[in-house]
C-alpha positions in Angstrom: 91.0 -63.8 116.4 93.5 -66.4 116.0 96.2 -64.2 117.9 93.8 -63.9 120.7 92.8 -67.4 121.2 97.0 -68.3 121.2 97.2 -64.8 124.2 94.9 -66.9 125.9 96.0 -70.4 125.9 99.1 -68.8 126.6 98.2 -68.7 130.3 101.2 -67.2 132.7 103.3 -66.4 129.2 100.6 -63.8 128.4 102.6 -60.7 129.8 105.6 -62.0 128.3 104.5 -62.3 124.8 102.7 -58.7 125.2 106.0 -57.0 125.8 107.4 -59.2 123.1 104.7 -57.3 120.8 105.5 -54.0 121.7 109.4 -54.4 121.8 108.3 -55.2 118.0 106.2 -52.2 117.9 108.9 -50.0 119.0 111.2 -51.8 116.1 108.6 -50.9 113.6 108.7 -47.3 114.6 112.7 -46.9 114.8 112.7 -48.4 111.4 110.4 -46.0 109.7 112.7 -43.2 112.1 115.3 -43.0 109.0 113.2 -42.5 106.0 112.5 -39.3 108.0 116.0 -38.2 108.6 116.9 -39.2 105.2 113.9 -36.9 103.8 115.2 -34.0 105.9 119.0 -35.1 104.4 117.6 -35.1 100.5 115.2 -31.3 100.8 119.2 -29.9 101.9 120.9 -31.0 99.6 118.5 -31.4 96.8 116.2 -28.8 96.9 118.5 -26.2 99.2 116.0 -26.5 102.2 115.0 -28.4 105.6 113.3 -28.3 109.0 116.0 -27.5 111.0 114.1 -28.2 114.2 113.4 -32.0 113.2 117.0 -32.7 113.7 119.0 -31.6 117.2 122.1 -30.9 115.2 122.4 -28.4 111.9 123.1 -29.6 108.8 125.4 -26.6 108.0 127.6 -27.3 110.9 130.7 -29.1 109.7 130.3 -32.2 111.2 127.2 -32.8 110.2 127.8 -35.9 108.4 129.3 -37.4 111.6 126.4 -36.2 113.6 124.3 -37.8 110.7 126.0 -41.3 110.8 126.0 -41.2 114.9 122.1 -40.7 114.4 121.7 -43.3 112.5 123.8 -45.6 114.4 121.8 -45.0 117.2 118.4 -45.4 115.2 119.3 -49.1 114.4 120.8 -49.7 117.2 117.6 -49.0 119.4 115.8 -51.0 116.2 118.5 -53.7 116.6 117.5 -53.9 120.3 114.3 -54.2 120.3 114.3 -57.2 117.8 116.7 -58.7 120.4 114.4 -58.7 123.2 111.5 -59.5 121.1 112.9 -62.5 120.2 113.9 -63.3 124.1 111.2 -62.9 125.1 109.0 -64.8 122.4 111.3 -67.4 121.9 111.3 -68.1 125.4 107.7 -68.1 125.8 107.3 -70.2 123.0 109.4 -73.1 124.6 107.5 -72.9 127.9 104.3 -72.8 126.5 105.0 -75.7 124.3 105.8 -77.3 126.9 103.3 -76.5 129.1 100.5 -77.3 126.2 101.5 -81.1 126.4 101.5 -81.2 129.5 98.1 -80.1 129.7 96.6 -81.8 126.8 98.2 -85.0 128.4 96.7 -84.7 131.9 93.5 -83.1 130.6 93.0 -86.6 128.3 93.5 -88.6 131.1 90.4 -86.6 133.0 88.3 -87.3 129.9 86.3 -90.4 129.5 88.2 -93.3 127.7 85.5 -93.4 124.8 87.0 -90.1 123.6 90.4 -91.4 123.0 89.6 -94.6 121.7 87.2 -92.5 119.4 89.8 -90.5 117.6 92.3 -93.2 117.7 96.3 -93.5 118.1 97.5 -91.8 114.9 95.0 -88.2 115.2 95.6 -87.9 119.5 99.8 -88.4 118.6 99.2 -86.2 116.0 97.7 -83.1 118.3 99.8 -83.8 120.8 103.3 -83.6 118.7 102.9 -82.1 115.3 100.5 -79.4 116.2 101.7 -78.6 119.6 105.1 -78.3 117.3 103.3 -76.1 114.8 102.0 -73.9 118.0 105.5 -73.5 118.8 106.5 -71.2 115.8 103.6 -68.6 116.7 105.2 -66.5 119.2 109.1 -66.6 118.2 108.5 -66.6 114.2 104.8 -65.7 113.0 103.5 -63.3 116.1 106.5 -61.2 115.8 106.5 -60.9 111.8 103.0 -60.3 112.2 103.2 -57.1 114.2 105.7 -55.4 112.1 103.5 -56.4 108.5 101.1 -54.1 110.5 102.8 -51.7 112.4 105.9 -50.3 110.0 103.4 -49.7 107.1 101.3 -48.2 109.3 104.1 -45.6 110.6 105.2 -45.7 106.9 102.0 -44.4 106.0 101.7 -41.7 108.5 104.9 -40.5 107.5 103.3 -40.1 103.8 100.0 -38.5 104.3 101.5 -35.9 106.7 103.8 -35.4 103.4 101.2 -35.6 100.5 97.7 -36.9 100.6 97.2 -37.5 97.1 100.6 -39.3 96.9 99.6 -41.2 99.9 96.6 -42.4 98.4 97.7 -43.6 94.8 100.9 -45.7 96.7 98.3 -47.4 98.7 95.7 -47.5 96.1 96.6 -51.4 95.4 96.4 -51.5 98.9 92.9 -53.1 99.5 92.5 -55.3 96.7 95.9 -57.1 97.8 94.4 -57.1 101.1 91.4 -59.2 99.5 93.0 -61.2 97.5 95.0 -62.1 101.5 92.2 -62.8 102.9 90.2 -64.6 99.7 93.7 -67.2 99.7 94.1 -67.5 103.6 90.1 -69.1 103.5 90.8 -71.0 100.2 93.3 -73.0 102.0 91.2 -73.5 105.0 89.6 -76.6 103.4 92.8 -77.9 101.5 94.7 -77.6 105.1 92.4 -79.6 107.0 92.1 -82.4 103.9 96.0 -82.1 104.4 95.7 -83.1 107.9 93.2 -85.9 107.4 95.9 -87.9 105.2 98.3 -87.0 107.1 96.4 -88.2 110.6 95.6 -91.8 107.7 99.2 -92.1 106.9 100.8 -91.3 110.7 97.9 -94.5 111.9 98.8 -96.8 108.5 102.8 -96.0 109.3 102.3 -96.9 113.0 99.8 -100.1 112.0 102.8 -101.2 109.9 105.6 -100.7 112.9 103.7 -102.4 115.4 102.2 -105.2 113.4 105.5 -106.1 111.0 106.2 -109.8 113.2 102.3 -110.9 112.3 102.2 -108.9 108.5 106.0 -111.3 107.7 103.9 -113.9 109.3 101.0 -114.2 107.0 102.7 -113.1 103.5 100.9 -109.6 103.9 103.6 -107.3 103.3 103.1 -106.7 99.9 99.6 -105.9 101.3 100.8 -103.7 104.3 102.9 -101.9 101.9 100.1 -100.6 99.4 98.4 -99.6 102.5 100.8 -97.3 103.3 100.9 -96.5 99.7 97.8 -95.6 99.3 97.7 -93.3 102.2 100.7 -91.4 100.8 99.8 -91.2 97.4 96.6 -89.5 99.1 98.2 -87.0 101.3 100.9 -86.3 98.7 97.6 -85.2 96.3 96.5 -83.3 99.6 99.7 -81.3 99.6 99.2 -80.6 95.6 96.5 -79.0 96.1 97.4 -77.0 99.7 100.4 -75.9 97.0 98.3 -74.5 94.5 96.0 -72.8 97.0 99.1 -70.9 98.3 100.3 -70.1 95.1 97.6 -68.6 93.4 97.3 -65.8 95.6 101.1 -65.2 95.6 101.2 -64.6 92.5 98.3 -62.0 92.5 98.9 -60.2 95.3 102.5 -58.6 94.9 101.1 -57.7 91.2 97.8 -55.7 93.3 100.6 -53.7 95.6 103.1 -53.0 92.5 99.8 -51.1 91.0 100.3 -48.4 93.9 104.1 -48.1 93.3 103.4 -47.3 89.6 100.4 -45.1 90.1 103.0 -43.6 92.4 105.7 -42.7 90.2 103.6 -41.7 87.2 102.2 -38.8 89.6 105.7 -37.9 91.4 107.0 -37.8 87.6 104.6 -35.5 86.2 104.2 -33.3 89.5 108.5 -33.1 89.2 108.6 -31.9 85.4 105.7 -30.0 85.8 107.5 -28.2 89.2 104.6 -29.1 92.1 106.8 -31.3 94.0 110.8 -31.6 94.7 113.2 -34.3 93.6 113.8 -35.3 97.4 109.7 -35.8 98.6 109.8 -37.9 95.3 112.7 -40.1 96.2 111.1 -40.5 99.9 107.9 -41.8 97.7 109.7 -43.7 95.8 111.8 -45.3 98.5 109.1 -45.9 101.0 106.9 -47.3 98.3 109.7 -50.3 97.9 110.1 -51.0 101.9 106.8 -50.2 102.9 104.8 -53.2 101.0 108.2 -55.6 101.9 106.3 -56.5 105.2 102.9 -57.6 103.6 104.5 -59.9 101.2 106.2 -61.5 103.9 102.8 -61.6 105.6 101.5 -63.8 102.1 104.7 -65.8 102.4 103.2 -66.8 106.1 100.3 -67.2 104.8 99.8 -71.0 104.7 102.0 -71.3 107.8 99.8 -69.1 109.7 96.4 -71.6 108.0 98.1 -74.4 109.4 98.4 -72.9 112.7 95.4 -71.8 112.7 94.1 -75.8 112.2 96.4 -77.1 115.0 95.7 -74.2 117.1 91.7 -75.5 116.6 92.1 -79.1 117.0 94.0 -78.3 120.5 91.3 -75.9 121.6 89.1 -78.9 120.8 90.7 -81.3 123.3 90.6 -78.8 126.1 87.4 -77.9 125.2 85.6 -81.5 125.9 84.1 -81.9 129.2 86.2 -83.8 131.5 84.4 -86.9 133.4 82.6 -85.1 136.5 82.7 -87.6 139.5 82.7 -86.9 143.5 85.7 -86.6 145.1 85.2 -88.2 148.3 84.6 -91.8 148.8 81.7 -93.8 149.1 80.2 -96.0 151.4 78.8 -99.6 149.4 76.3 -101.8 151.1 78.5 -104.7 149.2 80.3 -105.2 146.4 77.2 -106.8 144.4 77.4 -106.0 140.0 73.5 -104.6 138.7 72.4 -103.4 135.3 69.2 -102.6 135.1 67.7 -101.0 131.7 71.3 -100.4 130.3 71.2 -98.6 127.0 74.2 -97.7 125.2 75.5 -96.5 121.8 79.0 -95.7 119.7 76.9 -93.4 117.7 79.3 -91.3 116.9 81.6 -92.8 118.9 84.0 -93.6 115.9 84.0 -94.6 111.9 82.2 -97.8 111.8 80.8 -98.2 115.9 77.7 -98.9 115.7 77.6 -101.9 118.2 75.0 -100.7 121.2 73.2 -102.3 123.9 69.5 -102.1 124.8 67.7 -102.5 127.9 70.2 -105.1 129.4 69.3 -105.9 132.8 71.2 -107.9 135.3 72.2 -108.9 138.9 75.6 -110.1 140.3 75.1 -111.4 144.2 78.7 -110.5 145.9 81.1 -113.2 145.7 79.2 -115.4 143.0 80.1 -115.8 139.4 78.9 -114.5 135.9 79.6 -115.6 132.8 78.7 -113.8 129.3 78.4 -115.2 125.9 77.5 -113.9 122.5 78.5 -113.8 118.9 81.8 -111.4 118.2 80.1 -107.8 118.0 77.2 -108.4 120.9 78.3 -106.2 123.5 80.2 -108.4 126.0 83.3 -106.1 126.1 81.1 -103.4 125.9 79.3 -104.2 129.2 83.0 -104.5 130.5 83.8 -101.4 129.9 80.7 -99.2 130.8 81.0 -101.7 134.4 85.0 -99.8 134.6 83.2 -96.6 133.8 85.3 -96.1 130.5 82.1 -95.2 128.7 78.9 -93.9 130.2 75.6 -95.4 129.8 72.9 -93.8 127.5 70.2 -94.7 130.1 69.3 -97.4 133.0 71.7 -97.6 135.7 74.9 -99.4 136.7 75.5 -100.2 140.5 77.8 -101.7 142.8 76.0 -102.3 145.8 73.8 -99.6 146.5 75.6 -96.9 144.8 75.2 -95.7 140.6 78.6 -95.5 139.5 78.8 -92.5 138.4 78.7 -91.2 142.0 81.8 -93.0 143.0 85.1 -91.0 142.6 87.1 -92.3 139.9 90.0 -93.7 142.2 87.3 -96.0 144.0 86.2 -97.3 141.4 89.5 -98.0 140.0 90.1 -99.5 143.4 86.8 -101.5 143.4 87.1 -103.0 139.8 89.7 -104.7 138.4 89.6 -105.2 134.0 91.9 -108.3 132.9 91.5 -108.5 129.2 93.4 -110.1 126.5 95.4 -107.2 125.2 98.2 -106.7 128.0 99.6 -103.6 128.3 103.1 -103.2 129.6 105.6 -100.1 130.3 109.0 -100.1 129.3 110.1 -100.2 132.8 111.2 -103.0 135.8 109.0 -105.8 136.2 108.9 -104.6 139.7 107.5 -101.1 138.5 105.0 -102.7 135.7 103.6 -105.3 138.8 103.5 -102.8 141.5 101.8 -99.9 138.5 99.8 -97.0 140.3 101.3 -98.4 143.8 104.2 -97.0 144.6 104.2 -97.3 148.3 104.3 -101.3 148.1 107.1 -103.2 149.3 109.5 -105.7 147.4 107.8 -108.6 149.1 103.8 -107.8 148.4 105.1 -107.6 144.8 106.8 -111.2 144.9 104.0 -112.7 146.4 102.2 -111.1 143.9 104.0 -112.5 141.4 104.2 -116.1 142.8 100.2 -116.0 143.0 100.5 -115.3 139.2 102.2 -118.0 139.1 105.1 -116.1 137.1 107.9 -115.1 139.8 109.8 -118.3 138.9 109.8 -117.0 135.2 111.2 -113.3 136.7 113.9 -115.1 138.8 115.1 -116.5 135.7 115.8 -113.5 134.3 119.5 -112.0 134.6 118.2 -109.1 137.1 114.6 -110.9 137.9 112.7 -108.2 139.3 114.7 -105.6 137.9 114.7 -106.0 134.3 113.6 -103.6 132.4 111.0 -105.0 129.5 112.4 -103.0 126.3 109.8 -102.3 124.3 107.1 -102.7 126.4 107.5 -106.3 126.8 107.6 -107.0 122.9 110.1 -109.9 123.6 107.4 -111.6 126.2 105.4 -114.6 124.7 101.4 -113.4 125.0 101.4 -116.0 128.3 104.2 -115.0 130.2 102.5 -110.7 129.4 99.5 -112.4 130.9 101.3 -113.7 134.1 102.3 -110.5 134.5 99.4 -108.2 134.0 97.5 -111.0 136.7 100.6 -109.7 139.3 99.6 -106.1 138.6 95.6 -107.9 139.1 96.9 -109.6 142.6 98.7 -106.5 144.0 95.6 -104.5 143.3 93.0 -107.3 145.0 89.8 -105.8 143.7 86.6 -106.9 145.2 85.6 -107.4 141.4 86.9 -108.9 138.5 86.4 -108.9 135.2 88.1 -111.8 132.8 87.9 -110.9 129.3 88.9 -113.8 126.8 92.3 -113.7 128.8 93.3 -117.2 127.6 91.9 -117.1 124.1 95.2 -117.0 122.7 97.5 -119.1 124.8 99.6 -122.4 124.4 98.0 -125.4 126.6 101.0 -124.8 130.0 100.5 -120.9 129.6 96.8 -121.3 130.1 97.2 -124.2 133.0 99.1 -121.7 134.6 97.0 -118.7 134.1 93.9 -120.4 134.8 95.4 -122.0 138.1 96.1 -118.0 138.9 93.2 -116.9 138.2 91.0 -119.4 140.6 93.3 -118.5 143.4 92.4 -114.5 142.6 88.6 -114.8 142.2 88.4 -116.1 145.7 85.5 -115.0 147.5 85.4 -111.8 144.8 82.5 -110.8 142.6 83.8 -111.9 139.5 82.5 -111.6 135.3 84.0 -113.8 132.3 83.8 -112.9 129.1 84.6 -116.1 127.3 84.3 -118.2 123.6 85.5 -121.1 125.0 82.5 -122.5 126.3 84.0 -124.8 128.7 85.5 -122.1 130.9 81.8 -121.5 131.6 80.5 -124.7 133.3 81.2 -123.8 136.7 79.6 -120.6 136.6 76.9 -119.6 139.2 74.6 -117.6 136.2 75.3 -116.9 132.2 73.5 -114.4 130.2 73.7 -114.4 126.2 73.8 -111.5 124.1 72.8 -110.7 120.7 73.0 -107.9 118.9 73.3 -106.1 122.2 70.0 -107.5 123.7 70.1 -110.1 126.6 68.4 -112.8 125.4 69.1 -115.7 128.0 70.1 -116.1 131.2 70.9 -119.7 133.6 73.1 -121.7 134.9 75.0 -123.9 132.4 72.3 -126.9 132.9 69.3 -124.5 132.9 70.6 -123.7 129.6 71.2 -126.5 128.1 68.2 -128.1 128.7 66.1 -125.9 126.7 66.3 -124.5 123.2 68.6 -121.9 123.7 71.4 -119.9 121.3 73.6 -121.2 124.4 72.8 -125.0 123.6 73.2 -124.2 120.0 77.3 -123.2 120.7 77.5 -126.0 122.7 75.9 -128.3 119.8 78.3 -126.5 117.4 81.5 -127.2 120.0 80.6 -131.0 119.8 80.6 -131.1 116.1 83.8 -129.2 115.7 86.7 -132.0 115.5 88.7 -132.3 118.0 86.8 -130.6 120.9 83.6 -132.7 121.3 84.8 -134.8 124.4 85.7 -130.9 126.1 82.1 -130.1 125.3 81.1 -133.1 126.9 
């Protein structure tokens, strides 16, 4: 089963690695070819007698033993070519469809909603898409090929035998079928242990990656020695996970070369006594014997591949799973919108099952965003604000109720128009390790170098770029590690000019800024929410004054909803922040 599901992701390779299985077949059957010349050799010149017709040259005839080594010659040879263009051709479908895989895992993850991804995290999606895609690699140049001839030579092996001597036949292979259970007994008892094994190692690929990225803040706050017993921790654990994947290989290693052996001595007790009793002749028992030692020499190179082929089996599995999910279904041609006005009305959503530990949902939210006025939303850390934010960019899709822009749901608009239409600033920046010019201009390639400076000088950040050695070509290393969180934010709100979405989302942009970096930023962002329908996601209460409506969340129900004096002239959670803000040191004449 697991060869056929690996034919068929194998797509246009398919014909390729079927010819690299019968090359393999017709090496299996060449190398079983000179047992039977050697048995016609042995009956001569042991027992005085042979089949003259199974050979196109006599053995009487003088040069018989050159006619014998040419034979030979040309037996391997043939064998020798045939495992040449086995491996050209598996090899070389290997490398393509590697290729070809990651391809196609990437592009199909980027045509599945963003809730997937975020679900299974950085370390297990790297983890498909390199180490098992790696693992997937090794089926059609080293385990497919192997494969074939652990079936195929025994089975030519064995016809050889039985056409000899049944009941010889069937005490060499009489180990045969308890071997093969005790196979298939240790390739499911390391079904379990494999997939623990890839748990901790998915935990200690994330923990190792945590560690990388994070180092500047973990030196920061002391936490190294922390960090570090993370990391521990989830080595120790997938160092016990490869204890045990050991023992589960080696059990059954152990057993089932003992199980074949049985047939090889059952074997030559027979041939022995039917030799000294004068029922068979010295050459048929040298064949036996002979054949009994190559033929099982396959199978316990199978159990050697045994845990290889497991593991395979458990990459090949979570790949399938990927390319199994449904991808987002959206029209493709554009939509017509009455306006660019936000609704929700009876949005329900959950992260059930979303991801260890989401739980965070929203119920029966309901709200209406006029084109060109201003929202603002409020809540403790953990009510849904970001949430609404993303099911509004179509990341996520709601349990129930609908979410419109204008007129239209959006799940009826194509996915490029409503990238088009919507435009997510939040405060995690993401940046390319590429020019500024390609990170501003990102998705639009057609732009020229001026849109992207005044772009840039609307962000308020091209005096920043022109003080850069090559301004608007440098090229951020690292994804723009070296960039203070202010001057990433300048950028990103480039990208966020270029694109001129007729809505905009703000989420906590400036929560983490020094005082110029946030003048800056939040003289950019008045300029860009111009005459846009625009939603802010904000703590800092203040930023919230001059908006045209607020709604407050808890526990992802909309409780309130006003402008800022409606608000605050009533008991509200809102005028309980703002009560908290004025008693907070230091910020009661803000609040004011």
């Amino acid at each position: 089963m697991f060869f056929f599901k690996f034919l068929e992701l194998a797509g246009p390779d398919r014909s390729c690695l079927i010819r690299a299985i019968l090359y393999k077949i017709c090496e299996s059957f060449f190398a079983a070819l000179p047992f039977g010349v050697g048995y016609v050799c042995l009956s001569f010149y042991l027992d005085g007698r042979y089949a003259q017709e199974l050979l196109p040259f006599a053995l009487t005839d003088r040069f018989a033993p050159l006619y014998l080594a040419i034979l030979l010659l040309v037996l391997y040879g043939m064998q020798w070519l045939c495992f040449w263009r086995t491996n050209v051709n598996a090899y070389a479908a290997g490398n393509r469809i590697n290729t070809r895989l990651r391809l196609r895992l990437m592009s199909h993850l980027c045509k599945l909603p963003l809730g997937y991804t975020e679900a299974k995290g950085t370390g297990e999606t790297s983890h498909v898409l390199m180490q098992d895609v790696m693992a997937l690699e090794q089926v059609p140049g080293l385990i497919l090929p192997r494969f074939v001839f652990a079936v195929t030579f025994p089975f030519f092996a064995a016809v050889l035998v039985f056409s000899l001597d049944c009941r010889l036949g069937l005490a060499l292979v009489s180990g045969l079928p308890f071997a093969i259970l005790v196979l298939v007994w240790g390739h499911r008892s390391m079904a379990n242990a494999s997939e623990k094994l890839r748990c901790e190692g998915g935990v200690l690929n994330a923990r190792l990656l945590e560690f990388i990225r994070g180092i500047a803040v973990i030196k920061a706050f002391g936490l190294l020695e922390n960090r570090e017993n993370r990391c521990f921790q989830a080595a120790k654990a997938f160092q016990v996970a490869c204890k045990h994947m050991t023992f589960r290989y080696v059990m059954p290693t152990l057993v089932f070369p003992v199980l074949l052996l049985m047939g090889i001595c059952a074997l030559v007790l027979l041939s022995t006594s039917d030799l000294l009793a004068g029922q068979m002749t010295a050459s048929l028992m040298f064949l036996y014997f002979f054949l009994g030692l190559r033929l099982f020499s396959p199978f316990l190179d199978l159990m050697d591949f045994s845990a290889l082929v497991r593991q395979t089996e458990g990459a090949l599995k979570r790949v399938l799973n990927i390319l199994d999910q449904p991808i987002e279904q959206r029209p493709q041609m554009a939509v017509s919108l009455r306006d660019h006005a936000v609704s929700f009305e009876q949005v329900c959503f959950s992260y059930e099952g979303q991801g260890e530990g989401a739980r965070q949902q929203l119920e029966q939210v309901s709200f209406f965003v006029p084109q060109g006025h201003n929202l603002g939303i409020v809540g403790y850390t953990g009510a849904g604000k970001s949430t609404i934010a993303k099911l509004l960019c179509g990341h996520y899709s709601a349990t129930s109720g609908q979410i419109k822009i204008g007129d239209v749901d959006i799940r009826d608009l194509p996915r490029d128009q409503l990238n088009d239409l919507v435009c997510y600033i939040s405060q995690q920046v993401v940046l390319f390790s590429d020019s500024v010019r390609n990170n501003i201009s990102l998705g639009r390639a057609h732009v020229g170098e001026e849109d992207v400076i005044k772009a840039a000088k609307a962000a308020r950040c091209h005096d920043l770029i022109m003080g850069w050695e090559n301004g608007y070509g440098t090229v951020l290393q690292s994804a723009g590690a070296q960039l203070s969180g202010g001057e990433r934010q300048r950028i990103a709100l480039a990208r966020a000019f270029l694109q001129d979405s007729p809505i905009l989302i703000m989420d906590e942009i400036t929560s983490a800024m020094d005082i110029e970096n946030e003048r800056l930023v939040q003289q950019a962002l008045s300029e860009l929410a111009k005459e846009k329908t625009v939603i802010v996601i904000a703590h800092r209460l203040w930023t919230l004054k001059e908006q045209d409506e607020i709604i407050v969340l808890e526990k992802g129900r909309l409780i309130e909803k006003g402008s800022h004096e409606d608000l605050l002239s009533q008991a509200t959670l809102y005028k309980r922040f703002w009560e908290m803000l004025r008693e907070t040191k230091g910020w009661g004449h803000i609040a004011s």
